[in-house]
N, C-alpha and C positions, 0 to 999 in steps of 0.2 A: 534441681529443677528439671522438669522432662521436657524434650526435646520436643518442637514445634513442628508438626505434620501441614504441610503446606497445599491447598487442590493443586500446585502444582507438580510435588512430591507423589500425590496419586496418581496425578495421570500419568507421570510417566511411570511409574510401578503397573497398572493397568498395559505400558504400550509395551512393556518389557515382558508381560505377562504373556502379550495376545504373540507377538515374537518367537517366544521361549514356546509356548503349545502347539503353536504351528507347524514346528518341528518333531514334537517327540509327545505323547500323552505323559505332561507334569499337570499337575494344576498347582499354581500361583496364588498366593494366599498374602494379603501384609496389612497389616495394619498400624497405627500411631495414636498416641494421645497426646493434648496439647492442652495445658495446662498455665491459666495466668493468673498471677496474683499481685493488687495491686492496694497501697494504704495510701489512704487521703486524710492528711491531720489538719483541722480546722479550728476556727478562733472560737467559733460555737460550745459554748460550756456543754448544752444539749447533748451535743455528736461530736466531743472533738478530736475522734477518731474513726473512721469509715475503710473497712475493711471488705473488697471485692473479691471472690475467686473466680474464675472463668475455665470451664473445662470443653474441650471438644475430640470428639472421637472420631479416627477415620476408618473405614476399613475397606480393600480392594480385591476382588479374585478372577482371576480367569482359569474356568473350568473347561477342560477339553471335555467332547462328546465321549459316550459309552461305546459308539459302534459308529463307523465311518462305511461311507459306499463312496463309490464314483463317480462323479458328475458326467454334464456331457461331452466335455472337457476334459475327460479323463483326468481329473484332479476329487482327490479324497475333501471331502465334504461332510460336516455332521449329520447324523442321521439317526434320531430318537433324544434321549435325554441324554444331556450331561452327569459326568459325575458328581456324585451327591458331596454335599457336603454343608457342617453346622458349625455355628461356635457362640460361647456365650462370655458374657463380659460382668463382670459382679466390681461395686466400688463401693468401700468403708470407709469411714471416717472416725478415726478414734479421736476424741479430743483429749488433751492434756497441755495443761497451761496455754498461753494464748494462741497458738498457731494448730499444734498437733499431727498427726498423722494423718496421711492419705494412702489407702489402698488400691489398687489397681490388680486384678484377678482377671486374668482370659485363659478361658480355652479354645480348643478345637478338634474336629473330628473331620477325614475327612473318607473318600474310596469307599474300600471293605468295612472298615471301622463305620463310617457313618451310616453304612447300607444293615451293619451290624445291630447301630445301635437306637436307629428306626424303626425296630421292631424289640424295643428294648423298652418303655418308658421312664421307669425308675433311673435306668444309667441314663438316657436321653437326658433326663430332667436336670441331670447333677452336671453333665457339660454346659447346658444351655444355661443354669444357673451359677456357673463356675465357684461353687462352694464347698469341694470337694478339698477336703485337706488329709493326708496322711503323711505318719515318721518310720519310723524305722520296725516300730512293732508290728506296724499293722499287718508285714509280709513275713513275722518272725516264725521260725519253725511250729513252733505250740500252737501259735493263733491259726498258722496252716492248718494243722493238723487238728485242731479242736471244730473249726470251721469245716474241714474237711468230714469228719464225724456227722456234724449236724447235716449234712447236704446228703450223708445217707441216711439220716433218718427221717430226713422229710420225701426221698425218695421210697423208703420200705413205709411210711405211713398212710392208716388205713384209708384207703381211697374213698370209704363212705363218711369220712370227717376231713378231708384236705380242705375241702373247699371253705369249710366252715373255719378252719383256722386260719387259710388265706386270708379270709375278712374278718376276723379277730387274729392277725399277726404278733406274736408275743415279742418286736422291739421296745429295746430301749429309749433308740433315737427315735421320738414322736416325731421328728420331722416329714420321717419316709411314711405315720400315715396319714399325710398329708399328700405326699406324693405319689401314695398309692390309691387314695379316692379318684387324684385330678386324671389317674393313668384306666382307672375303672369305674368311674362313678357309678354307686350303687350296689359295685360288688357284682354286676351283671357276668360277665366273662370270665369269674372266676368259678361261677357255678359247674362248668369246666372242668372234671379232675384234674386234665394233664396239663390245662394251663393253670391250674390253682395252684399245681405244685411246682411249677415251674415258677409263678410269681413268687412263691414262698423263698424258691431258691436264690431268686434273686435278692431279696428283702434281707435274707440272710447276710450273704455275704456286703450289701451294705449297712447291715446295724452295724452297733457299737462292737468292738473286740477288747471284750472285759470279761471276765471272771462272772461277772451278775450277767450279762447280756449272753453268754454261754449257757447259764446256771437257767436264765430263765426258757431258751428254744427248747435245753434239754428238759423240762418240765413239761411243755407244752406238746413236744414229742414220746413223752412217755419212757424217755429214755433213763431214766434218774432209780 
């Protein structure tokens, strides 16, 4: 059973937050999920089983400023934006026999990384969408290196067809072009060489790392 996040459990995670900043640039991040389930068995032939779940999500942060100045008061005071930062929450449901599984998936981003991945959309998309799963191959030597291959040859390819492969991208994973319209609709900005190849290089490293999904960029790179 997961453990019940209370508003009063955030507010004080917020006062410990604004606390803990005030002293040092941390940003404070917490979140909980609360989860009930509840069966109601009735005389009703109809329904004589009634089965509730109830889910609720919290989440709390306090973000110090980017750049502090002085007040008149000679006390440090925010001045411009806060540090950035994203997170995203994904939740499944497998069923099997009568109750089943429940999945709960977060991420987050938050500083450099989030300022990173702002201008990033494909990787943005995959925190915000916390669908991101990898094992053990996906950072193994070969996959490195085979991956690493193909980031040069979409870097030596020919600059008067980047653009055109950027928006015919040779993945496996059709997810990402999905995520690659929602991040360029129409393909506009890729018309771009050096952001076309730049999107390519992204798109790369998130396909699939298979033997076919290698077989197919070096096809498409002329690498073969």
């Amino acid at each position: 059973m997961m453990k019940r996040a209370t508003t009063i459990q955030i507010a004080a995670l917020a006062a410990i937050g604004f606390l803990v900043t005030a002293c040092q640039d941390t940003l404070i991040y917490g979140e909980s999920t609360a989860f009930d389930l509840a069966i109601h068995v009735n005389d009703s032939p109809q329904s004589p089983v009634e089965v509730n779940a109830g889910l609720k999500r919290y989440a709390a942060e306090t973000a110090p400023p980017v750049v502090t100045a002085k007040n008149e008061n000679g006390k440090d005071t925010a001045a411009g934006e806060a540090v950035s930062s994203f997170s995203g929450f994904a939740l499944t449901y497998d069923r099997e026999g009568i109750f089943g599984d429940l999945f709960i998936r977060t991420q987050f981003a938050s500083g450099f990384a989030a300022n990173a991945l702002a201008g990033d959309p494909v990787e943005a998309a995959k925190v915000v969408r916390a669908d991101f799963v990898s094992d053990a191959t996906f950072v193994s030597e070969a996959n490195r290196t085979a991956r690493g291959e193909i980031v040069k040859g979409i870097n030596n390819f020919d600059a008067t067809k980047v653009s055109d492969l950027s928006c015919h991208p040779p993945v496996t994973n059709m997810r990402l072009l999905e995520i690659a319209e929602q991040s360029d609709p129409g393909c506009v900005k890729r018309v771009d060489p050096d952001f076309a190849r730049q999107f390519l290089i992204e798109l790369a490293f998130e396909d699939d790392r298979t033997p076919e999904s290698f077989a197919k960029w070096r096809s498409a790179l002329g690498m073969n």
